[in-house]
Phi, psi and omega in degrees: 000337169050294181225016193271126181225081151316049188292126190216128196214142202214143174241141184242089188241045166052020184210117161310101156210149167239157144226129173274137193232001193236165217227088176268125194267340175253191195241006198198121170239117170073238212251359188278125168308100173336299192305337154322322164306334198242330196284316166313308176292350181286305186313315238262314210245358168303326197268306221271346182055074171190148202275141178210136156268144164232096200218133179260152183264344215176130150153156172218007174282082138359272185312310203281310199310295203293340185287307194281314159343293185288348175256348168290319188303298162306322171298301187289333169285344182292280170320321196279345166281326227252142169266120181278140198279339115011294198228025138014328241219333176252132211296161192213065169215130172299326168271000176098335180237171171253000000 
C-alpha cells in the first residue's frame, strides 16, 4: 500500500448506499479496468443492504489505491462483525433490534 491512505467505514443497516471517495489516476492496472473498482463496490453494497464510505486520504500507485481500498474494507467488516465482548450480551444497535 505504500503511500496509500484509505478511510473506510460501513453500517451493516439494511439500506444500500456508497459514497465513493477515490481518485485512481490510470484506467487500467495489467488488464483490470479501474473503473470496475467503484462498479464492484456498488454490487457489493446492493446485495450485502449496507451503507460504505470509501474515501482516499493520500496515494497516487493506481495498484496501491486500489489494494489498500479492499483491505480497509475487510478490516473494517471485520470489525463491524466482531463481538466486543465488553458488551457480549447486548444488541449492538441505538435502536435495540438489528
Amino acid at each position: 500500500m505504500d503511500e496509500t491512505l484509505i478511510l473506510c467505514a460501513v453500517d451493516l443497516s439494511g439500506r444500500s448506499h456508497l459514497e465513493y471517495g477515490l481518485e485512481i489516476p490510470t484506467e487500467k492496472v495489467g488488464t483490470f479496468d479501474t473503473e470496475l473498482t467503484e462498479e464492484f463496490l456498488i454490487a457489493f453494497v446492493r446485495k450485502a443492504n449496507m451503507t460504505l464510505h470509501v474515501k482516499q486520504l493520500s496515494g497516487r500507485n493506481s495498484h496501491h489505491i486500489i489494494e489498500g481500498t479492499f483491505k480497509a474494507l475487510a478490516r473494517t467488516l471485520a470489525q463491524a462483525v466482531s463481538i466486543d465482548e465488553k458488551y457480549r450480551d447486548e444488541i449492538p444497535s441505538t435502536k435495540g433490534v438489528l
